[in-house]
N, C-alpha and C positions, 0 to 999 in steps of 0.2 A: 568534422563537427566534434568540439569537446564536451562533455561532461561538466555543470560547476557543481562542486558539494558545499554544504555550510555545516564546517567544520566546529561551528562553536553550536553548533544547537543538539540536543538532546543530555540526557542523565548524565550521561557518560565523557562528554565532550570536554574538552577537544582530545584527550588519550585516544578513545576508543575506536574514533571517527578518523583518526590520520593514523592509526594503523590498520583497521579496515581498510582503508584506501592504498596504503603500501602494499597488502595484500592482495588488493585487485590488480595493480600494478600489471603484475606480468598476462591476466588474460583481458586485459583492454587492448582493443583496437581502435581506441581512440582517445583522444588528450583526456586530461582529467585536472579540472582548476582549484584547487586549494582555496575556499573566500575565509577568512578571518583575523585576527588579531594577532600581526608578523610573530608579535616578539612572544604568544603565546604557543604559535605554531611549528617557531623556528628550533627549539630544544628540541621536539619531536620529531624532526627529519634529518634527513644526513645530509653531513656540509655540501655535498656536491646531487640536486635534485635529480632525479631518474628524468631521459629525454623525454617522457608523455606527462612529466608533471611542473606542474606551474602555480606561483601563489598570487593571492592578491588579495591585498591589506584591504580589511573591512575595522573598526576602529572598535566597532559596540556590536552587542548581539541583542538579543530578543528572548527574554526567558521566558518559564513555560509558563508562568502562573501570568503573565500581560494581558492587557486587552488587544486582542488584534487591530481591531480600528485605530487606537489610539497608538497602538505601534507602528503601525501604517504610516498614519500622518507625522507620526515624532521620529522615527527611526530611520531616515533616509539613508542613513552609513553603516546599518547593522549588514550582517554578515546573509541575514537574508533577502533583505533588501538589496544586496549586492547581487549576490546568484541570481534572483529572479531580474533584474535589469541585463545580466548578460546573456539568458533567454532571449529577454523583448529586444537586444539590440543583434540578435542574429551570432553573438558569440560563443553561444553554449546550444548546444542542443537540446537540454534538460536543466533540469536543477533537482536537485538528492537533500532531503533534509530529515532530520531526526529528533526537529525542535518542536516548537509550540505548533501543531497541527490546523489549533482556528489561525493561526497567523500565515504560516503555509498559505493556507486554501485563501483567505483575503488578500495575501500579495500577488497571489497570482491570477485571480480572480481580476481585482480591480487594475492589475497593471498589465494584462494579457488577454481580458476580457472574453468571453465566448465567441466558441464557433460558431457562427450563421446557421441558425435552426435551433441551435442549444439555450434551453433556456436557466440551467444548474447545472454549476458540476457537480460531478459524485466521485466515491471510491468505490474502485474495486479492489476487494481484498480475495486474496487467497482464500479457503474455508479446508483444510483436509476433512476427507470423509473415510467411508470403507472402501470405498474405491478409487478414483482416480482425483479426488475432491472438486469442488466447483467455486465460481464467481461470487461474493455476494456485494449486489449492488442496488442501494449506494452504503456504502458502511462509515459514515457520519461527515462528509462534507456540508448537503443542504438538507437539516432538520424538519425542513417546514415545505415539503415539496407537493405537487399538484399531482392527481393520477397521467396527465398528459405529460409531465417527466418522464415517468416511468419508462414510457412507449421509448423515452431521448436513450436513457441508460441502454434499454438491453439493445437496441441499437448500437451504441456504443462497445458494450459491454461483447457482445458478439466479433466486432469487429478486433476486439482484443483478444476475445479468447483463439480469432484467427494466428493472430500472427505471434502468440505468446506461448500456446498452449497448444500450436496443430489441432485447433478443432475448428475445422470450418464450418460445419453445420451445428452449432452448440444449438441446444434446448433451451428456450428459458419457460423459467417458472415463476410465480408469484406466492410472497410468502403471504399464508396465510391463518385459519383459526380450524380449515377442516379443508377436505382437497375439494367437495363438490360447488358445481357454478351454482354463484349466490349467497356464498357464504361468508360473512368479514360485515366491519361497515363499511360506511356510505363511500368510503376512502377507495376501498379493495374493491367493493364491485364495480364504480366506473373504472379502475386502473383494470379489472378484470373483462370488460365490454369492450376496451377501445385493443386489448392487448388481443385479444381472441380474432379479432381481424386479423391476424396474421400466421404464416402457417408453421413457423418455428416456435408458435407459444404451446407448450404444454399441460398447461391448466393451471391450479392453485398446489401448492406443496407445505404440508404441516412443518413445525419443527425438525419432528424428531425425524421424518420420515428423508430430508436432507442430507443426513449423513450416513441415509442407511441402504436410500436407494441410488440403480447404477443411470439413469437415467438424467440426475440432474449437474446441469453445468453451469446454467448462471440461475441465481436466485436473486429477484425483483424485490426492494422497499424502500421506504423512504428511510434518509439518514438516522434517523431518530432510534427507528426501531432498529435499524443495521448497527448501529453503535452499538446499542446494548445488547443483541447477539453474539458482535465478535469478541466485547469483555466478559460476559458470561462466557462463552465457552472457551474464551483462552484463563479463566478463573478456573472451571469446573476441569481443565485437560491436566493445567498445573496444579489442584488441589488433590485429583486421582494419583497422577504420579507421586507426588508427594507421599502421600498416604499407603501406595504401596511400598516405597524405599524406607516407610518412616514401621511398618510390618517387620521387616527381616533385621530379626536378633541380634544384637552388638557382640555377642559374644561369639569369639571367633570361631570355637568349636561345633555350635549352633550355624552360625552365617554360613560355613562352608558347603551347608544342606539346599542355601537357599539361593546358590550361584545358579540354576536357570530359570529362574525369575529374573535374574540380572539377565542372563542371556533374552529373556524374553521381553522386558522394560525398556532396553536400550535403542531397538530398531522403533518401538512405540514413543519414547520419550523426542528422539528424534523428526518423529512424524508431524508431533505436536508442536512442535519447539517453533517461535514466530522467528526466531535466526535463521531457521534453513529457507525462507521464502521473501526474504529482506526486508520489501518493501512493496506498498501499493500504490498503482498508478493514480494520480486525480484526471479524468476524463472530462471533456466536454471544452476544452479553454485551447487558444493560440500559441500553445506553449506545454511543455512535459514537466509535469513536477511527479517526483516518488516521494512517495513521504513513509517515512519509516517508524516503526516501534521509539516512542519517548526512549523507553532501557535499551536501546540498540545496543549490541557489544559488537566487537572489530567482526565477527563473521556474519552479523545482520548488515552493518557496509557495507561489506565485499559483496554479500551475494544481492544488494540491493544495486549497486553499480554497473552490476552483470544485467541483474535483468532491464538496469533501462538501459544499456547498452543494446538489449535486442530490441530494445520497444523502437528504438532510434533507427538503426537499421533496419528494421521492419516498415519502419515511415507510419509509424501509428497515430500521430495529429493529423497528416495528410489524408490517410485511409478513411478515417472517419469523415472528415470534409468530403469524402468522396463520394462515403457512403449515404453523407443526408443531402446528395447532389438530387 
């Protein structure tokens, strides 16, 4: 089962995106497809392709500022429209993109449609925490979702954290405005009634209290609110660090005081960094899309390619069909 990536979508594309990919090169164990634009792809590779990599000319891409619909219907030969058909036609196992995210989530949506029982897909994204971080889902595929979603995701979301993350019995939680039952609108508390039937839910979990406490693994919401958590707090990780490196004095005599700050920033700035965790799976659909950070650079590829290399291997679209058997 190979891999197709769409190598002309995101900021950085296509540099960033086919040397991240020559970079995974040597820890794939499985083919990895090149989809976009020969004569823009071919300067960036060597005359003679590595045996696990393969190209295929897609003519136009899909930038980020499009309408997804409208790219849908007009863009039959962009490069994402390419990956995502070699999905539906049993030729890829996934598709890796780093481009326009609503466009992502509608090609794959309407050309791979849901799993039988699903009724939205969602993301799940990485969140580090103080400890071992957790799930948040959904982190902006479907904005407008129903509390009976909800119940689909951590479903889902569980069954990923299985084979992703060695956590078979993950916790979930719902995000909330205070931890006790009853508390939230009209939204939270049915999403809070139907999830409580179940004996892996944990209750409701505040903001702050998600990065602090050891207990949480996946954290429950609609896309809307999940969006603007993951950019807030990938704003507020990058503006701390910032802020500290933008502290220690330029002057050399000075700076040399303030080398274990650096020794302490670097294992932190690392934590936070959205390259060390590549990319996030979109759940719920016939099909595996990772969608990655718009700014991906070559080490957000690589290690997005690894991990849906284990989601594949894992058999994580199957699993889940399994799971709402």
């Amino acid at each position: 089962m190979s891999i197709a990536l769409d190598a002309m979508g995101g900021d950085h594309a296509p540099g960033e995106i086919v040397k991240g990919a020559l970079e995974a090169l040597p820890d794939l164990r499985m083919p990895l497809i090149l989809v976009g634009h020969q004569d823009k792809l071919r300067p960036l590779l060597p005359a003679q392709l590595p045996s696990n990599l393969s190209l295929i000319h897609a003519p136009t891409e899909v930038s980020m500022g499009e309408k997804p619909t409208e790219a849908y219907r007009k863009k039959k030969d962009s490069s994402l429209m390419v990956a995502t058909q070699l999905v539906k036609d049993g030729r890829a196992g996934a598709m890796v993109s780093a481009g326009n995210t609503g466009a992502a989530v509608t090609f794959a949506l309407l050309s791979w449609r849901p799993i039988e029982g699903i009724h939205r897909p969602a993301i799940a994204a990485f969140m580090p925490n103080y400890h071992d971080g957790f799930l948040l889902m959904d982190a902006g595929a479907s904005p407008d979702a129903d509390p009976e979603h909800l119940l689909e995701y951590a479903m889902m979301a569980r069954t990923y954290a299985r084979i992703s993350y060695n956590k078979p019995n993950a916790k979930v939680h719902l995000l909330n405005i205070g931890e006790e039952e009853g508390k939230g609108n009209a939204f939270a508390k049915a999403a809070y009634n139907l999830l409580a039937k179940e004996p892996w839910f944990a209750g409701n979990v505040e903001g702050k209290d998600m990065y602090t406490n050891d207990d949480v693994d996946i954290v429950l919401c609609d896309g809307f609110v999940g969006n603007v958590v993951l950019k807030t707090a990938e704003g507020v990780a990058e503006t701390m660090v910032q802020m500290i490196r933008d502290a220690v004095p330029q002057n050399p005599a000075l700076k040399l005081a303030y080398t274990p700050v650096r020794w302490a920033v670097g294992p932190l700035r690392k934590k936070v960094d959205y390259a060390e965790y590549g990319g996030s799976p979109l759940l719920g659909l016939n099909g595996l899309c990772t969608i990655c950070h718009g700014r991906s650079n070559a080490r957000a590829v690589k290690n997005a390619l690894l991990k849906t290399q284990t989601m594949i291997e894992g058999r994580l679209v199957e699993s889940i069909r399994e799971t709402l058997q």
